[in-house]
TORLUM-582084 format. One record per residue (C-alpha): x, y, z; residue in one letter. Coordinates in steps of 0.25 Angstrom, whole numbers, padded with zeros to 4 digits, always signed. Each point is the difference from the previous one (the first is absolute). Layout:
BEGIN
XYZA ...
This chain:
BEGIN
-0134-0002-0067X +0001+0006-0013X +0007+0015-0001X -0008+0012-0006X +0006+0002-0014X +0009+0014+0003X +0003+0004-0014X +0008-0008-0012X +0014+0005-0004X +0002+0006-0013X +0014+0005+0002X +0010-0003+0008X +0012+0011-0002X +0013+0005+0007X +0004+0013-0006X +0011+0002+0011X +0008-0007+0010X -0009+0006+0010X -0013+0001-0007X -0010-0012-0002X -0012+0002-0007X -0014-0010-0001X -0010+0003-0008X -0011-0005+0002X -0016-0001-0003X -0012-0002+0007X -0014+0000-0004X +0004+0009-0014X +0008+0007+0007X +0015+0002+0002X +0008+0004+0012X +0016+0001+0001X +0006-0006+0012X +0015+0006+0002X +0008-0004+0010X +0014+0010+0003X +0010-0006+0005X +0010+0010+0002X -0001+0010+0012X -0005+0012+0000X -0016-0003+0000X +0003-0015-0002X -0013-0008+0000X -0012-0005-0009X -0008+0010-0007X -0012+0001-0009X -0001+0006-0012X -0010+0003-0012X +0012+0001-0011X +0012-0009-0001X +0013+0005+0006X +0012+0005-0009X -0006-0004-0014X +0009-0004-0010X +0012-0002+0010X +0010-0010-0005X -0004-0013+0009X +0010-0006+0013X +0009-0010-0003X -0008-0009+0010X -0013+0002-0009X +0000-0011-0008X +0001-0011+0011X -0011+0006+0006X -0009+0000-0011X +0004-0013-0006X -0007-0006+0012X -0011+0010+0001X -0013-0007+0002X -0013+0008+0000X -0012-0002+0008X +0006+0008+0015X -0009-0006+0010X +0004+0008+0014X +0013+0004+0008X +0006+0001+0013X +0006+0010+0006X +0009+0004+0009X +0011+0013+0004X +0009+0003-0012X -0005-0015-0007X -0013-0004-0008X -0001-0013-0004X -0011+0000-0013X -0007-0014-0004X -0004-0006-0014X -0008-0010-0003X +0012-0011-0003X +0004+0002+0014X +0012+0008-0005X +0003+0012+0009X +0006+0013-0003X +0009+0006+0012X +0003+0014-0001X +0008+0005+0011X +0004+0016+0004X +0006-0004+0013X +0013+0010+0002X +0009-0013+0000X -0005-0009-0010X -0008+0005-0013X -0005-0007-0011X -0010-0008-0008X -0001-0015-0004X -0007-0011+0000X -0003-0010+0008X -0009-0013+0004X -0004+0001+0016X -0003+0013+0006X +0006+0004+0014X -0010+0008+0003X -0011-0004+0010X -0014+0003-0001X -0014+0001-0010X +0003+0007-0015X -0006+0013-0001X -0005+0004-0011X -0003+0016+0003X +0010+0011-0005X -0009+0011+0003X +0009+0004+0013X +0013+0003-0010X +0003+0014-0005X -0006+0006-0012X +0012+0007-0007X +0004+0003-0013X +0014-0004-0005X +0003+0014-0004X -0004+0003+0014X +0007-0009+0006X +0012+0003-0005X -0001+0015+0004X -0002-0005+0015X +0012-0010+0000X +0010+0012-0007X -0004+0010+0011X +0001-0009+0010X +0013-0004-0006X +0002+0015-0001X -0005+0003+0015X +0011-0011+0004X +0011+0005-0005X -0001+0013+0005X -0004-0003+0014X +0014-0009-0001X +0007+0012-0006X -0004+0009+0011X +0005-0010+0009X +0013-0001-0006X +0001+0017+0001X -0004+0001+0013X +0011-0010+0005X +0011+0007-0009X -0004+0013+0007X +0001-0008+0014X +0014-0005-0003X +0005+0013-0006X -0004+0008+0011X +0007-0010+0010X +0013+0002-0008X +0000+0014+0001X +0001-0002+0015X +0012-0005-0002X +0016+0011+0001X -0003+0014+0002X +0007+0008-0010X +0002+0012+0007X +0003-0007+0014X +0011-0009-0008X +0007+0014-0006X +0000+0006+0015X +0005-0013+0005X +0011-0002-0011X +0003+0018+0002X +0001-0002+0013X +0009-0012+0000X +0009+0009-0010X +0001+0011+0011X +0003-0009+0012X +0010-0010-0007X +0009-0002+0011X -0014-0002+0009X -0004-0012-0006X +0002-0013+0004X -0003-0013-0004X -0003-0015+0007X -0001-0011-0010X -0008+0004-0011X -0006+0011+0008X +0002+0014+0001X -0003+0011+0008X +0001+0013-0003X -0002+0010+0010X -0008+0014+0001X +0004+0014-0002X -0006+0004+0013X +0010-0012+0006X -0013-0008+0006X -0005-0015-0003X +0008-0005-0014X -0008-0005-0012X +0002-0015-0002X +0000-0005-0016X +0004-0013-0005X +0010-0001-0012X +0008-0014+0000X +0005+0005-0013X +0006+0012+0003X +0015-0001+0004X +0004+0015+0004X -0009+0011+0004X +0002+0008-0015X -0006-0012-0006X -0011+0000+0011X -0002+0015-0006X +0000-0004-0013X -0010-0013+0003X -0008+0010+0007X -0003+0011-0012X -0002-0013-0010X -0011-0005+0009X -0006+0013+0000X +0001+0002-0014X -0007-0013-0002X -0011+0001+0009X -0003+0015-0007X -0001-0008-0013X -0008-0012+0006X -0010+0011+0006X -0002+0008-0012X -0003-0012-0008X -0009-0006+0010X -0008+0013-0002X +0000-0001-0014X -0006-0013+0000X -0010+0002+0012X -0004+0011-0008X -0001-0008-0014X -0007-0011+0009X -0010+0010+0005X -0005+0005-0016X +0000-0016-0004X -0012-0001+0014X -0005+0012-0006X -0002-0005-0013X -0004-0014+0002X -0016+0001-0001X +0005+0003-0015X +0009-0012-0002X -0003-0010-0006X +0011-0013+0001X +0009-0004-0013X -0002-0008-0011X +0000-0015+0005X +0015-0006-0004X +0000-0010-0010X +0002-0015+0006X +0013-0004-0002X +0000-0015-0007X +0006-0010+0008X +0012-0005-0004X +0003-0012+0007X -0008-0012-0009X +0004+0008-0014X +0014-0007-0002X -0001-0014+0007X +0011-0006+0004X +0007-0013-0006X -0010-0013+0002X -0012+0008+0005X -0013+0000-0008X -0012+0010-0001X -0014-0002-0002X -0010+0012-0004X -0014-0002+0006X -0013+0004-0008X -0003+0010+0014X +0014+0008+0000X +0005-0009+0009X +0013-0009-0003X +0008-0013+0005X +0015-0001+0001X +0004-0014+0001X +0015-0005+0000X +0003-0011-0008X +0014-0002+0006X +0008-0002+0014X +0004+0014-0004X -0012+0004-0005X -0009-0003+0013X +0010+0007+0008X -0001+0013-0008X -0014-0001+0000X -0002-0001+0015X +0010+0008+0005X +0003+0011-0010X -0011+0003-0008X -0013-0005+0011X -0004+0011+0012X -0005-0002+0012X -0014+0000-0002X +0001-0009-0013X -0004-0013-0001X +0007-0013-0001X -0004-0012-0005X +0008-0014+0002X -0005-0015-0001X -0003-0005+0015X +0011-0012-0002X +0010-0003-0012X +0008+0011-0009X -0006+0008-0007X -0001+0015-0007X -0001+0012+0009X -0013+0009-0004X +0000+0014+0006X -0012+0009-0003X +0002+0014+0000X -0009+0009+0008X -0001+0016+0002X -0003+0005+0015X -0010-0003+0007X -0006-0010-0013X -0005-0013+0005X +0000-0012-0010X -0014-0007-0003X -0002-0014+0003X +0000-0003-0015X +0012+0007-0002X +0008-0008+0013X -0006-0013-0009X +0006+0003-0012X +0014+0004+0006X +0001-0014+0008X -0006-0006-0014X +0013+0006-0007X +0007-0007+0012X -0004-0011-0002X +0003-0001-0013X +0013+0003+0000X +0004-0010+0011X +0004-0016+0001X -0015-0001+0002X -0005+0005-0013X -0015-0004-0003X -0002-0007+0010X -0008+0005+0014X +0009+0005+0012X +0000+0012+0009X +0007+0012-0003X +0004+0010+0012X +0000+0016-0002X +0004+0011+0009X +0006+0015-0001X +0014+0001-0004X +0003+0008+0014X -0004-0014+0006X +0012-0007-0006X +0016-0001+0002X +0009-0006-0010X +0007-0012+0006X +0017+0005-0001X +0007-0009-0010X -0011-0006-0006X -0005+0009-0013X -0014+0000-0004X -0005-0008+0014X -0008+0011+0008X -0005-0003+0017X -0015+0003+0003X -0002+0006+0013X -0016+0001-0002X -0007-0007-0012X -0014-0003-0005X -0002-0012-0009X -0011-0002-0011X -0003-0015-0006X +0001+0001-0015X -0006-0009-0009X +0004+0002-0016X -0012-0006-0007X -0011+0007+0010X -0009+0009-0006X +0002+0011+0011X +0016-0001-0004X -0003+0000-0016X -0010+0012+0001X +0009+0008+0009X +0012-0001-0010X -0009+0004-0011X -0006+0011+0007X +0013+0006+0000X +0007-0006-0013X +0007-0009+0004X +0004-0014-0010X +0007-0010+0007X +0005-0013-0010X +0010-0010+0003X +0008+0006-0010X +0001+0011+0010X 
């Protein structure tokens, strides 16, 4: 049941966080796959030139190609996930799914199903095209959500000026100045009758204490709601020109990410490890340390590693929203684990959940309570633990 031969892989590249490109050839022939994982447009895509030349490579690119085999022999499919074959059993996972994105490796697919080996039924599109599409759908986005914002300003703005009357309030508070000794009041409401003698007008004021205060409330109110009128036509108008004008707009300049600064000055007894891929481990070394690890500096979608039965280090692994961890990724955190445990070197179980699944235990620093956990069996000397360490950079000795 041998595979047709799809194409070897000459290149395998990620310019961006979003952007994975394989280059691959066929027959004299070469073809480049690109997978965006970023919406707008996200998807896999053909192309005849290679996506953003020269662009300084993702963190997360020297993992990938330092396992890199090269003979792609089918893939699988499914919505938002394409599972691609080599011909070491390896299998590369790239996911665009809106709630977990990412690329890595892995050894047993969890997709069902033949390889094909026929990309004939993706998009023929240039980069440069590509990218035009994604910016004026990113464009076409942002105004449609602009116009939606306008449109419900003009609706609450017009409600307000619903609101007092100026020119009722003035004839209210003259006619209450002109019938003084008329007025009466229950409580905090007053009524103050008209000129002609028929039905009173009824107005609630808890604050006023006399009727010359109730005079005087009377014209503020009016004065205010004269103001609050004219500027609400100032601003419908101003929103009215901003609709009119925003088939021309185009949005700002994306903002600069602000740099996290919650692992760059560790606390006391709390140990950091910088990955080949961009991502890192914090570890504490102490009772203190694994307290501020797990519950000042971890969130609640990080991940948190802990030997299965005996003391040991605590392991967070940071990630960002929506970021899943790869299986090799999960092996090496509970590798680290176990490392830094009662149980170093030798083969135990190491349990991980989310940091929103834990409770520290009152009176008892640096010991944390699992209300749901997964556990993974680690064995120090096994090939899949070495190679999952190096893939990312990681040394562990006993001098450690």
């Amino acid at each position: 049941m041998a595979q047709t031969l799809l194409a070897k892989l000459e290149k395998l590249r990620r310019p961006q966080e979003g952007v994975l490109h394989l280059c691959l050839k066929h027959e004299g022939l070469k073809a480049h796959l690109i997978f965006v994982l970023e919406a707008p447009l996200s998807g896999a895509y053909l192309a005849t030139q290679a996506p953003m030349p020269g662009a300084p490579p993702h963190p997360s690119q020297a993992m990938l190609r330092k396992s890199m085999p090269s003979t792609l022999i089918g893939f699988r499919v499914a919505p938002g996930l394409w599972e691609i074959s080599f011909s070491d059993g390896r299998i590369l996972s790239v996911s665009y799914r809106r709630k977990v994105r990412g690329v890595w490796w892995s050894d047993e697919a969890r997709l069902a199903g033949p390889l094909q080996t026929d990309l004939s039924a993706l998009e023929t599109i240039e980069w440069d095209e590509l990218e035009q599409r994604r910016a004026d759908h990113l464009i076409a986005e942002w105004r449609a959500k602009e116009r939606r914002r306008i449109e419900r300003q003009q609706v609450k703005l017009t409600q307000a000026m619903s609101g007092d009357d100026p020119a009722e309030l003035r004839q209210l508070g003259e006619r209450a100045n002109a019938l003084r000794g008329a007025v009466s009041r229950n409580e905090s409401c007053w009524e103050v009758p008209q000129y002609d003698g028929s039905e009173a007008t009824q107005i609630t004021d808890g604050q006023a204490q006399t009727v010359s205060e109730l005079v005087d409330r009377l014209f503020h109110r009016a004065q205010r709601a004269h103001r609050r009128i004219e500027s609400t036509k100032q601003r419908l108008a101003a929103l009215s020109r901003e609709l009119d004008q925003l088939d021309k707009a185009s949005p700002p300049p994306p903002r600069e990410p602000k740099r996290s600064s919650r692992h760059h000055a560790l606390p006391k007894g709390v140990r950091r490890f910088d990955l080949s891929d961009g991502h890192i481990f914090l570890l504490g070394r102490t009772a203190l340390g694994n307290q501020a690890v797990t519950f000042r500096l971890a969130r609640g979608r990080d991940l948190w590693f802990h030997l299965r039965d005996g003391p040991g280090s605590h392991v967070v692994l940071p990630l960002e929203r929506g970021e899943a961890a790869s299986e090799d990724l999960i092996l090496a955190g509970a590798a680290l684990a176990l490392h830094y445990s009662s149980l170093r070197g030798e083969r135990s179980e190491v349990r991980f959940a989310f940091r929103a699944d834990l409770d520290a235990v009152p009176g008892q620093l640096g010991k944390a309570l699992v209300r749901k956990e997964r556990t993974i069996f680690v064995d120090p000397r096994s090939g899949a633990t070495k190679e999952a360490l190096t893939a990312f950079g990681l040394q562990l000795t006993s001098s450690d």
